[in-house]
N, C-alpha and C positions, 0 to 999 in steps of 0.2 A: 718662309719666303726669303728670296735671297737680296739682294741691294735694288736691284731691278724690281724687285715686285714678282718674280717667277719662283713659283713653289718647285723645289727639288727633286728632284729623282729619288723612288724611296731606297732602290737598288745603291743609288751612289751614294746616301746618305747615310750609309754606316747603322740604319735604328736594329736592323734584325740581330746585329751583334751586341747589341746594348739592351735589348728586351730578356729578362728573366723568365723565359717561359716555363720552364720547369721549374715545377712545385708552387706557379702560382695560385691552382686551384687549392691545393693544399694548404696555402698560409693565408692567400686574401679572401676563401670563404669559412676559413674556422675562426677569424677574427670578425669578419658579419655576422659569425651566426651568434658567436659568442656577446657580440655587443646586443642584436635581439633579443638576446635571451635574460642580459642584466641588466638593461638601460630601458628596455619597452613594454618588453609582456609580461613579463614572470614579475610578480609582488616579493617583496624582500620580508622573510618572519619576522624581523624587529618590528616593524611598524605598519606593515600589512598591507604596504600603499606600493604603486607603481611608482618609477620616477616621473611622471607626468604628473602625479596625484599628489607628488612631494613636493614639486615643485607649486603646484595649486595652492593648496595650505599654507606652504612658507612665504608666498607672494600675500595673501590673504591677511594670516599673521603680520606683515611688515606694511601693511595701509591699513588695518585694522586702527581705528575712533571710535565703535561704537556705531556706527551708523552705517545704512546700504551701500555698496558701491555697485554702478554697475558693471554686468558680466564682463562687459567690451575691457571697459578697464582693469581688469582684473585676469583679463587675456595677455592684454598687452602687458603689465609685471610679470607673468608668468611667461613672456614670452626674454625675459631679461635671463632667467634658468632654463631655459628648456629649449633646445635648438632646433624646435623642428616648427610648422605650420600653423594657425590661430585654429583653424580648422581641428584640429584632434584636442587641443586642448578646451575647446569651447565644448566638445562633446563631452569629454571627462568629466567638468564642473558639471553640465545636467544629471551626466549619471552620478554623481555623487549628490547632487542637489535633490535628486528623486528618491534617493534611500532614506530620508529626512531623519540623518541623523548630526552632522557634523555641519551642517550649513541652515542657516534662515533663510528663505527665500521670500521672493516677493515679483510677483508679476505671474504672468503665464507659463509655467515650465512644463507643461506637457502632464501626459497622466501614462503610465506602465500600463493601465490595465484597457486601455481600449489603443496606445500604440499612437495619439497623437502627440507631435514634437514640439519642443519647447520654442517660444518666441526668439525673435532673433535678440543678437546677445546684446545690442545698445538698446535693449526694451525691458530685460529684466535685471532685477538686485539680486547679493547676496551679500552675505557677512557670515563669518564665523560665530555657531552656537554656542552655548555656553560652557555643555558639555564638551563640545572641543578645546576653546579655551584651557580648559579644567587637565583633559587627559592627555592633551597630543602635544603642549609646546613646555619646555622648559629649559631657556639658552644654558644655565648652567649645569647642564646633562646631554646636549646635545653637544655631537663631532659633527665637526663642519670639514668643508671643504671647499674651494675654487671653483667658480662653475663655467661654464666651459671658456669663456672670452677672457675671465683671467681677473673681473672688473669687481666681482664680488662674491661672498660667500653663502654656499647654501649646506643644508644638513646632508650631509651622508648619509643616515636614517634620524626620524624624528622619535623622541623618546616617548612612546604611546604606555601609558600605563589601562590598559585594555584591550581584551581581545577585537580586536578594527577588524580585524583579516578574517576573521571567523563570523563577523556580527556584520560586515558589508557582503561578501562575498565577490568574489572575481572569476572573470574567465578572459583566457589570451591564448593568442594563437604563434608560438614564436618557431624558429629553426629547427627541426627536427622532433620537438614536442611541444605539448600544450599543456593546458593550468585550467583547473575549473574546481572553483570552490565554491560548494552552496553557503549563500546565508543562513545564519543561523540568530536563534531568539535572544536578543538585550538580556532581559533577565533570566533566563535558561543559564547565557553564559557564567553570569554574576555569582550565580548559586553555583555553577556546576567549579568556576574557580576557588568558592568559598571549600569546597567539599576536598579539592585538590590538595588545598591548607591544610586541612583536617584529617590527612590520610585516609581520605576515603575516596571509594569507585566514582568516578563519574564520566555519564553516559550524555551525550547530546546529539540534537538530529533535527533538520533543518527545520528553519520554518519562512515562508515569503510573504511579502505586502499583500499578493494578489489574495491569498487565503486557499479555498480549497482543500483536498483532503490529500493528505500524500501517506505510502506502504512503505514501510522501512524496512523491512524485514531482510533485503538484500544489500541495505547499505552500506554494509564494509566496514566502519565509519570511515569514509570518505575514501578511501582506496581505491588503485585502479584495481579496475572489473567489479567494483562494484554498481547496483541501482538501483533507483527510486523510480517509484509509481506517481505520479498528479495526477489528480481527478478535479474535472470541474466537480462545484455541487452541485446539485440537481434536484427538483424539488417539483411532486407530484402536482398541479395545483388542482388539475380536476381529471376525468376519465381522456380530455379532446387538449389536453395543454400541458406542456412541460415548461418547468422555467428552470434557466441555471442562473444562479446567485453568486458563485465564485469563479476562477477561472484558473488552468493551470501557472506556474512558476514557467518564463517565458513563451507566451502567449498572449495575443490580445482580442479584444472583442471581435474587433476584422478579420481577426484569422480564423477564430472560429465558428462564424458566420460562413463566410465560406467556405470551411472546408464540410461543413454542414450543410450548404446548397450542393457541393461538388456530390457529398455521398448521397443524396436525394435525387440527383441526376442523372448520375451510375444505377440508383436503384435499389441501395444499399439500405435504405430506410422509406419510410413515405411520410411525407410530410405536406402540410396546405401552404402555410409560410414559416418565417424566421421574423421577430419585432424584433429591435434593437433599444430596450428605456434605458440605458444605463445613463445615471444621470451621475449623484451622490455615491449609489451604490449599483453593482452589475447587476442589470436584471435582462437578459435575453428569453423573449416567448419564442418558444417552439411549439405550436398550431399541429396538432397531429390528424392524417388520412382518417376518414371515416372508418370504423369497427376496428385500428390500430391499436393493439396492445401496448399501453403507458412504459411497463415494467421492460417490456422486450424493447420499444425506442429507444429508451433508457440504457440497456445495455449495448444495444448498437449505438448508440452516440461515442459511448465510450471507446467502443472497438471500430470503428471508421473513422472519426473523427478526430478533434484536437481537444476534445473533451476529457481525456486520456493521451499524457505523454510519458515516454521514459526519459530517465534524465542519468544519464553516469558520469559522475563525479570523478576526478583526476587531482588531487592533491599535489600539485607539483609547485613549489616554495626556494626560493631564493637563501641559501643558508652558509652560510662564510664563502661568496662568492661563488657558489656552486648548486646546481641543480637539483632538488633533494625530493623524491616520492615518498608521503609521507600522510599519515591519520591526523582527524582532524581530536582528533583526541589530544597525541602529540603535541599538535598546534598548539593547542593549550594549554598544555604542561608547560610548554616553552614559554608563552604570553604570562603566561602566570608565577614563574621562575621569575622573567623579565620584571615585572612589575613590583615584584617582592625587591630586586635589586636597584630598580630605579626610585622607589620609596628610599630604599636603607643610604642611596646616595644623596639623595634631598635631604634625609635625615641629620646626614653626617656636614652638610653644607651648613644648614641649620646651625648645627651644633659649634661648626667652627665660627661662623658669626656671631652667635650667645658669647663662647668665648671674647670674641673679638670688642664685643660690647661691654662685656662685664670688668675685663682689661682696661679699656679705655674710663669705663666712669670710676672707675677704681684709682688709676691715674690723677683724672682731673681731682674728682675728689681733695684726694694728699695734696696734688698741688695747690691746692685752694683753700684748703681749711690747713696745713700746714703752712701760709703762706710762704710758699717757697721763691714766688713771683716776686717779692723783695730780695731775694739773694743775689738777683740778676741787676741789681738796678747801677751796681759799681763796675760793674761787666763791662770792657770796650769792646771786646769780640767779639761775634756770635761764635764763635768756638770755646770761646771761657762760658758763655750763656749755655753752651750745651751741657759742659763740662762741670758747671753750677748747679745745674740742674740734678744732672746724673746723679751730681754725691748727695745733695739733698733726698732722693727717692733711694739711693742706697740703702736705710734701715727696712723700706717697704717689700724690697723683691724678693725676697724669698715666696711671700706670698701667691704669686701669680705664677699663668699654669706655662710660659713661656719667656725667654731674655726680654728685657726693653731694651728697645735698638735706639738710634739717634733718631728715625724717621716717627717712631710715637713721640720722644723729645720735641721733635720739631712743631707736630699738631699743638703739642701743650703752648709752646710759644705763640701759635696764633690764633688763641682765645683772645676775645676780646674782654678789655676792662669793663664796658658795660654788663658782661655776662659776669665775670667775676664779680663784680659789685651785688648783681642780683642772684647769687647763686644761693639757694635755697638747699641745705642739705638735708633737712625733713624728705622733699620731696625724690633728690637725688638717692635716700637711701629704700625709696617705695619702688623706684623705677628699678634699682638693682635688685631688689627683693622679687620683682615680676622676672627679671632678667633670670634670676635664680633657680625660679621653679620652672620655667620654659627650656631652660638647660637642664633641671632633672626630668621634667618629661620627656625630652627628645630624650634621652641617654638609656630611660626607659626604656622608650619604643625601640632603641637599636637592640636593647638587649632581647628585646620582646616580639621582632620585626614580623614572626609570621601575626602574631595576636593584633597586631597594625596593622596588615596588609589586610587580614580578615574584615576590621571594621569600615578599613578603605571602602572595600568591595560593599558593603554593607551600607554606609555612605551616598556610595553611585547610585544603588536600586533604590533608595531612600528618595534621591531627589531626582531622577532622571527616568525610575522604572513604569510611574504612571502612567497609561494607556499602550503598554508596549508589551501586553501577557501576546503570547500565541495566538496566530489568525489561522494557521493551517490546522488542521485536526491531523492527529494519526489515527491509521484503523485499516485494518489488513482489507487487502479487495479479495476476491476473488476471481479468477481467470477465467476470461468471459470465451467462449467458442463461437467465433466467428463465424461458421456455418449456422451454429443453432440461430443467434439474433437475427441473422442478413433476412432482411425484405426477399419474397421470391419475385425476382424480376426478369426472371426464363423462363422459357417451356421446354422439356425434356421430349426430344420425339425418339425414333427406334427404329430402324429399316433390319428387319428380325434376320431374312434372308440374305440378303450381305453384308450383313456383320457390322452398321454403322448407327452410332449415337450421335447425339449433338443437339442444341438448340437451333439450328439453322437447317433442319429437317421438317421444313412447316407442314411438306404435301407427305410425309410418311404418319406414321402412328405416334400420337398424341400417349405420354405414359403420365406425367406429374408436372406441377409447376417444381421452379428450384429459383435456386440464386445461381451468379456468375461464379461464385467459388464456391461451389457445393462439390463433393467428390459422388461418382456414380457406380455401384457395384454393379458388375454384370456375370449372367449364367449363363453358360451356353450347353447346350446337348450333350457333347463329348465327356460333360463332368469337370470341363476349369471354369474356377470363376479368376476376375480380376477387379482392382478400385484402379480408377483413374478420374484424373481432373475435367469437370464436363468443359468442353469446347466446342466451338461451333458446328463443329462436323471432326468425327475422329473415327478409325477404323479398329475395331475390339474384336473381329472374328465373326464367323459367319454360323448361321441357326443358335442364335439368341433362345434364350426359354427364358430370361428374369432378367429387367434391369430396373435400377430405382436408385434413391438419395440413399449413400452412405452415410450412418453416423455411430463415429469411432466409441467405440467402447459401449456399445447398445447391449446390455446383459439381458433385454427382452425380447432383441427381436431373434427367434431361432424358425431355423430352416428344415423344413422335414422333405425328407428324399427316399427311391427307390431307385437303383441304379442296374444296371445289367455289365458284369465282371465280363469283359472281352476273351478272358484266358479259359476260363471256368464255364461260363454260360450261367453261373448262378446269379441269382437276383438278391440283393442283399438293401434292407432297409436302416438306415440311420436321421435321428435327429441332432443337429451341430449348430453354434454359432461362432460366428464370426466377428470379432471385436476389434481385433487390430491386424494391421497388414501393409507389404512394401508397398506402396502406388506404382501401378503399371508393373506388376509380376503375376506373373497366372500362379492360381495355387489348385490342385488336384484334388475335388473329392472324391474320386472315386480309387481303385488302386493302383491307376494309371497304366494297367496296361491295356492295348490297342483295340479298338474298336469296341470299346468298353462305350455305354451309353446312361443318363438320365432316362430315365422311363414314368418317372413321376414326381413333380416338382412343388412343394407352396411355399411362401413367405410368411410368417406369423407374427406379429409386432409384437403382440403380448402371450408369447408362448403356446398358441391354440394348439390341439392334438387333436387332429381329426378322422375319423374312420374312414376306410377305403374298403373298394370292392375288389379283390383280384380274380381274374378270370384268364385260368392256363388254356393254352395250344391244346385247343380236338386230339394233336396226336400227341401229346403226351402220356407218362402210363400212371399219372397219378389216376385214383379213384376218384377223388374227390375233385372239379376242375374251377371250383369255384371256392371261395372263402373272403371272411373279409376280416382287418387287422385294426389293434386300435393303437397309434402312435402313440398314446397317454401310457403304453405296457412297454416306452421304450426310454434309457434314461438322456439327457441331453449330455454329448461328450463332445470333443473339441472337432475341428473340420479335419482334420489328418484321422481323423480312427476309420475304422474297418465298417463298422454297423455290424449289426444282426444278420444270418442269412433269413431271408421272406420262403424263398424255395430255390430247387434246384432245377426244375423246371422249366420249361420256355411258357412266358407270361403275353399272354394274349392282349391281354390290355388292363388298365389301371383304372378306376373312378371314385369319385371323390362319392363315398354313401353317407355321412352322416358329419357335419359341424360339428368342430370340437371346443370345449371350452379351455379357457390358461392353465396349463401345469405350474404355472411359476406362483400363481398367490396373489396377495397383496404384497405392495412396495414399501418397504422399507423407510420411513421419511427421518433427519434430525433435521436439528435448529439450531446453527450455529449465531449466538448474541453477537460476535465483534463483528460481524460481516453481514450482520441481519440478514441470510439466505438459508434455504433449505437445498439440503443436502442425504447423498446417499454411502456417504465417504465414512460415518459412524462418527462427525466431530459435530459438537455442543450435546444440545438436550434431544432425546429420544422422544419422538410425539408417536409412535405409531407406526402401523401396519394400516395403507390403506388401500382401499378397492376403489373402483371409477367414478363410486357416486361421494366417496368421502370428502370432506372437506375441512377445511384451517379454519380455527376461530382467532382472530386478532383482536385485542383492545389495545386502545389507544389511551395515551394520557390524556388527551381531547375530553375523553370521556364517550368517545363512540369505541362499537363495536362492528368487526365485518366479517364477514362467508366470502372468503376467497376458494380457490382450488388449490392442487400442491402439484405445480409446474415450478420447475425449478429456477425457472427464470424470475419470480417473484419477487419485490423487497420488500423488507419488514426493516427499514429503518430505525437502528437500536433506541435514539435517544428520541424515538416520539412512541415507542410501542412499551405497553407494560407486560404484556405477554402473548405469548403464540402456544395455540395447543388445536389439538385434533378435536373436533366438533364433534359431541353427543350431544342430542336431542333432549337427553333426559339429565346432563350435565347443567349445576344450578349456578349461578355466578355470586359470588362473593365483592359487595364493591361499597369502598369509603369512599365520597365527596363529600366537597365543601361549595355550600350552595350562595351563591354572590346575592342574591336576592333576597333569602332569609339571613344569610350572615349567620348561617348553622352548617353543623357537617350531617352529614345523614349517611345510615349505613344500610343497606338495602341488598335482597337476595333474590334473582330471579333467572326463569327458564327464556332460552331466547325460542320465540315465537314465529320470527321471521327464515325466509328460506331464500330470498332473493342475495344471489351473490355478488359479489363486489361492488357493494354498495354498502353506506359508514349508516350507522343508525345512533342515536344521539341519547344514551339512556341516563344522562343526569341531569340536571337544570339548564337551560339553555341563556339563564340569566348571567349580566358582565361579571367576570372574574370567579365564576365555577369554575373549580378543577376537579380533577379523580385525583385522590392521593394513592388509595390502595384497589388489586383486586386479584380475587383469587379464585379457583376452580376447585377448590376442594372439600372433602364432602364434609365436614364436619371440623371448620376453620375456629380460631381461639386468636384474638386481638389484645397486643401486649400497647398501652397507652400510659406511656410516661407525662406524669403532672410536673409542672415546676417547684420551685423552691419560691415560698412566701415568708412572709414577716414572723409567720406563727405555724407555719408548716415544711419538714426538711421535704428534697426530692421525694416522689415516691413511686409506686408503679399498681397499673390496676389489671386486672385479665379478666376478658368476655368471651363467653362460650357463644357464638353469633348466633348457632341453632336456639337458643334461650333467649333471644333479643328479639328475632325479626322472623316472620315466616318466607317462604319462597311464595314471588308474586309472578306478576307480570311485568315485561321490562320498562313500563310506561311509568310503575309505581315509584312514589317517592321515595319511599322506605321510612325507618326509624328515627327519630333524633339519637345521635351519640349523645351518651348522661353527661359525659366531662367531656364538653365545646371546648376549654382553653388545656389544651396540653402543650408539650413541649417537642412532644415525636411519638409517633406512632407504629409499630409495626408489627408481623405475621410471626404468631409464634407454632413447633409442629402441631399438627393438626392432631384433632382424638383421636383415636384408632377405634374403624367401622364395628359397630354389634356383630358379635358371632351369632350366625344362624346355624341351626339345629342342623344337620347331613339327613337329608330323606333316601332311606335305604331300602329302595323298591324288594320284594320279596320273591325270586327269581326260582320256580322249579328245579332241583337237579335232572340235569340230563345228561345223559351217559353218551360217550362222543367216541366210536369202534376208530381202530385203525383204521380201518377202511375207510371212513367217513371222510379222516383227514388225507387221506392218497393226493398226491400228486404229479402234476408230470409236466414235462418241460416242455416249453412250446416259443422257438425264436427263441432261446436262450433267455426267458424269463418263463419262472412256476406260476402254474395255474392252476388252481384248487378244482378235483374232479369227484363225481359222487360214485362210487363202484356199483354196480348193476350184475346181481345174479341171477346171469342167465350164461350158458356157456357157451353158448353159440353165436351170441354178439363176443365173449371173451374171444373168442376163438378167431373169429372177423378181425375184431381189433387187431392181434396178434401178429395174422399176416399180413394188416394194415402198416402197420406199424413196421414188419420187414422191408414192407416194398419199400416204404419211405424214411429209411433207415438215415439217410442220408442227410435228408431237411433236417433233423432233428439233433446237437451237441447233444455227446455225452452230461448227463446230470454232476458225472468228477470231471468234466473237462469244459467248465462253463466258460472258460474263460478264449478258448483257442478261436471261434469262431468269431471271434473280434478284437481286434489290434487298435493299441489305443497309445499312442507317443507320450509319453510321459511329459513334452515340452515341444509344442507348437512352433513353426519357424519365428513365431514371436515372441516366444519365450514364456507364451501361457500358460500355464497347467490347462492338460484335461480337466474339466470338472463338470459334473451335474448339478442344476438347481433345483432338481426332482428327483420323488421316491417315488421305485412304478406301484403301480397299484395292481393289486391284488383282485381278482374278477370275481365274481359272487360264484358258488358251488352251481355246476350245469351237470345235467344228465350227459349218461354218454353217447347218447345219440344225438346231441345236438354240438360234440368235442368236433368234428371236422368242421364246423365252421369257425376256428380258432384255426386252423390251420395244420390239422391234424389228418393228413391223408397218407 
């Protein structure tokens, strides 16, 4: 404004020639970002703290009595270093206050795992813990510095003798990048730095307050692009209720509560309600829908839910002023360097004080019992007094480890005569004697500094590591398929004629329930199929013959087809499956060229091969117009091959004559222990080949037993289950308890009786503090039972053949007493090996077997075994038979031309078969044209 009070003209005011516009973007935002990135969010590796969190401690440390202060107060000192709002820094101290490690608190400060906030800050105390004290302050090791108003000094970094930055963890979000370090375990660290000492490997991996179960398997240690899995725990309590007990590493009760209503809304699971007890400990009831699978909610929780999070780790660290991506391994090595250096400086501080002490009583000493303090008394100076002194201590200095200056002279002078009077040199020469040995043991440890750094650390776990072992467990998950668990909360309809799917087709044809993201493969006439995502209504092509729920990588479900070649007119049969595929690409079974048709279509879930009738065109010139084929004589190959030709004939029509049963067998089942799921991937323990009615036997440490099915979706929980095997009826159980009621073990052998499945059955004592120790499935088990060491007896060991102990009973039975109740450990040594049974070598006629017998001849590009028949006039029949339809039939050397088979799927799958055809029992030859033989 100008004298007047009138603001200027900006034109006549000269400012545009005075404004630096160029390159201010360039200099006043790399110095914002740079100040973000060193002053706010990124934690500094020395000491592992933000400057907010340095300034917290150091405010703390300097009102530090021993007693609470409140937050408020402790805001407002730290608001004396820290230039910014009461507001960020009052959140700081909670989040630091809630790690409970470096602070006492007292009052209401909130809880992490259910997400309520701490009281406001004139309501609660803190003070600095003990172990903070201990590790984080040491003025004569700390660099200081001015802080910002000029008034007083704070640290630069605080001299932390422990990994802070590793054992708090942090996350920031600053200028151009970010920082996220998981917490990791108190004493995990302690050991894994002890090991760093020792030149050896060490490995470390997060663990959190909230608990739960985290997969490390992708964690980098701590790298970017690395991550981690959280899993609440989750825990069966009955067939109608699930309860989770733990809860992911950032997550709270509220959140997943609801995000548990949200996926129950959506449809994604079904549920009655959500209870909320978390009091002491977290416990959330989930209330499951009537006839709802436990093990399937379970894994949709996971997979909808916030029951299941990913967490990726970004190790980005503050390191001589600069930005540094880096392992939290690293971290360590650095904290643990650190620590070994900031010891050997305390050491050496030490050591100069010993000196300084051992100097000085060494001094008084001579002055005193030399009475040198008379030499002074003619003295008018205190410059002759110095100088009196001086030569009186002259015979002594060679002795001591540095000059005597005038300023230790001058201390001598102002000893008091009462202390002279009472000086005690007994006592003076016990106190230099303690001096003595406190300066050879420092001198030691310098020499010795890793062997100190080690007991340090040793030290710490000693007094600060009780109740701080690991709350998170590790243990690999498994990757759960989202379509398999999801609730079906669709209908799949089908308008066949105009080519349209979708769940919003209520008034067309009704095909299957589904879920919102289930994928839908569809067949249509023409010979393409396609996968695409079901939608409300979506347009797929017009004359449908097959659609339904894809599921990727289904090695059961295979598709048997007849097709008619548009080019050819030949009719050609093939069985194929379809595993993997782009979403929304047509892919071709047939040979794709024009007007090429499906003429006979079915789906098989479990590999059925079913016979068909085929019946040719009146005017064709086959003889024979009718035959029927059996898919089970075809092998299964990928959706790109060629098939078999059927014939070359125009086919009148197609029908389904006879239901076929699985070419494929039984399934394959393992047992993978760290993941407690069943698997068909060939990783843990083999249980078997099983069929539709087979079943799992689980025992439990409980000491129950259960009949489940082998859905893959199943858990078997490692650390409650003693083992999982495939159920035989005539399989006898092998089982040690210890019975709480007799306060005996008892060893018992029995057939399980029962056939009701997934339900626990209780076959040891049901009295307080029964357990199962041991149990086994095998036929002829041998028990190794170690006795202890007594007064008059060394250790020793006993071995029981179980078949010799106890019979096979019923599972209701108590069994045997073990002979020796008090051992020491018990356990399963290998088993006998089974009695040889005799071979019964049935006594078999020779029968002499003609070439003829074994003739045979090709039919569809598979041998079929034929009986010859001497008569020449059906030979002769055949013969021209056999002319006319020269064509339907590959050469026997050329089996392979009449089907084309791609070595590599547009997915990159191998063709392959899960079946060997089979071989038809020997038929007359008047019955060969219904094979297909015209």
């Amino acid at each position: 404004m100008d004298e007047n009070g009138a603001t200027p003209d900006v034109e006549d005011s000269g400012l545009h020639d005075k404004l630096p516009i160029s390159g201010l973007y360039e200099s006043w935002f790399l110095d914002y970002a740079s100040y973000v990135i060193l002053e706010r969010a990124v934690p500094a590796v020395e000491d592992g703290l933000k400057p907010v969190q340095r300034r917290i401690m150091h405010a703390l440390n300097e009102m530090d009595d021993g007693r609470f202060n409140k937050v408020a107060n402790v805001v407002g000192s730290s608001m004396q270093y820290h230039p910014h709002g009461d507001a960020s820094i009052y959140d700081a101290i909670v989040n630091i206050g809630q790690k409970e490690l470096l602070f006492d608190t007292q009052g209401n400060w909130g809880d992490i795992r259910t997400g309520d906030g701490a009281a406001a800050a004139r309501y609660i105390e803190v003070r600095l813990s003990r172990f903070a004290k201990e590790i984080v302050f040491n003025d004569d090791t700390t660099e200081w510095q001015l802080s910002y108003d000029g008034r007083k000094r704070e640290p630069v970094t605080l001299p932390v003798k422990f990994p802070l930055l590793l054992s708090l963890g942090v996350e920031g979000i600053a200028v151009g990048l970010s920082t996220k370090i998981l917490p990791h375990n108190f004493c995990e660290l302690i050991e894994a730095s002890i090991s760093i000492l020792q030149g050896k490997e060490a490995t470390i991996y997060p663990d959190f307050l909230t608990g739960g179960q985290i997969d490390i398997s992708n964690y980098n240690d701590g790298h970017r692009g690395g991550k981690v899995r959280v899993r609440a725990r989750i825990e069966e309590e009955d067939k109608k209720m699930l309860v989770i007990r733990d809860i992911p590493f950032g997550t709270t009760t509220t959140s997943i509560i609801d995000s548990i209503i949200k996926a129950n809304d959506t449809g994604k699971i079904k549920i009655r309600k959500v209870v909320d007890n978390t009091a002491a400990e977290v416990e959330i009831q989930v209330h499951l829908a009537p006839g709802v699978s436990p093990d399937i909610t379970m894994d949709a929780l996971y997979a909808f839910t916030e029951c299941e999070v990913s967490i990726s780790p970004n190790a980005c660290i503050i390191i001589a002023d600069k930005p540094h991506f880096v392992g939290v391994t690293e971290i360590l090595k650095y904290n643990t360097g650190q620590t070994v250096h900031l010891l050997q400086r305390e050491l050496e501080i030490k050591r100069l004080a010993l000196l300084e002490k051992i100097l000085y009583g060494s001094l008084e000493k001579i002055f005193i019992e030399n009475r040198i303090y008379r030499d002074i008394e003619e003295c008018e100076t205190f410059e002759a007094v110095i100088r009196t002194i001086d030569k009186g201590l002259e015979p002594y200095k060679p002795q001591f480890y540095r000059e005597i200056t005038d300023e230790d002279i001058v201390e001598l002078t102002e000893i008091k005569i009462k202390r002279i009077s009472k000086y005690d040199g007994y006592k003076a020469d016990e106190l230099m004697k303690k001096w003595q040995e406190e300066l050879a043991e420092t001198e030691d440890n310098l020499v010795h500094i890793t062997r100190f750094a080690i007991e340090y650390y040793k030290d710490l776990l000693k007094k600060y590591g009780k109740g701080r072992g690991r709350k998170t467990e590790i243990r690999a998950f498994n990757q759960i398929s989202a379509n398999i668990v999801a609730a079906n909360n669709q209908k799949l309809y089908v308008n066949r004629a105009e080519g349209f799917i979708g769940y919003g087709l209520k008034k067309d044809e009704f095909v299957t329930d589904c879920s919102d993201i289930d994928d839908i493969i569809v067949f249509k006439s023409d010979g393409r199929c396609l996968v695409t995502k079901i939608q409300e209504k979506v347009f797929v092509g017009k004359d449908i013959i097959h659609c339904a729920v894809f599921v990727k990588n289904d090695e059961r479900m295979v598709y048997n087809l007849v097709y008619l070649d548009g080019k050819t007119g030949v009719s050609y049969i093939k069985r194929c499956q379809i595993t993997a595929v782009t979403r929304d690409r047509e892919y071709d079974l047939t040979q794709g060229t024009p007007k090429s048709k499906i003429t006979y279509f079915t789906a098989n879930e479990n590999g059925e091969a079913e016979i068909i009738a085929v019946s040719l065109s009146a005017q064709s010139k086959a003889k024979v117009k009718q035959f029927d084929f059996n898919f089970a004589d075809l092998l299964i190959k990928n959706r790109s091959a060629m098939g078999n030709i059927l014939t070359k004939y125009p086919v009148r029509k197609i029908i389904l004559k006879q239901a076929g049963r699985s070419t494929l067998g039984g399934v394959d089942m393992w047992f993978d222990p760290i993941i407690g799921r069943l698997n068909r991937d060939e990783r843990g323990e083999y249980l078997g080949n099983f069929g539709p009615s087979d079943s799992i036997l689980v025992i439990y440490k409980e000491g129950s037993y259960e009949l489940t099915n082998f859905d893959l979706t199943n858990h078997y929980v490692s650390n409650e289950v003693v083992l999982v095997k495939k159920f035989d009826p005539k399989m006898a159980i092998t089982a040690l308890y210890y019975d709480g009621g007799q306060k005996n073990h008892f060893i018992k052998r029995f057939n399980i009786e029962t056939s009701t499945r997934d339900k626990k059955f209780l076959f040891i004592s049901d009295a307080k503090n029964s357990k199962l120790l041991l149990a086994s499935t095998d036929k002829r088990p041998r028990l190794e039972v170690i006795l202890p060491k007594t007064a008059t007896k060394e250790q020793s060991k006993e071995e029981y053949v179980i078949e010799e102990m106890v019979d096979v009973r019923g599972w209701r039975a108590m069994g045997n007493k073990l002979p020796n109740d008090k051992f020491k450990d018990v356990r399963w040594l290998e088993p006998l090996p089974e009695p040889e049974e005799e071979a019964v070598i049935a006594e078999v006629p020779n029968e002499e077997v003609s070439d003829e017998d074994s003739a045979t001849e090709d039919v569809g590009g598979e041998e079929i075994a034929t009986e010859e028949v001497a008569d020449g006039d059906i030979k002769e029949a055949e013969a021209a038979e056999q002319e006319d339809n020269a064509g339907d039939i590959p050469p026997a050397d050329d089996k392979a031309k009449p089907e084309t088979d791609d070595s590599k799927s547009e997915t990159g799958e191998d063709a392959k078969s899960d079946t060997k055809p089979k071989k038809e029992p020997k038929k007359r030859k008047d019955e060969k044209n219904q094979l297909g033989l015209f």
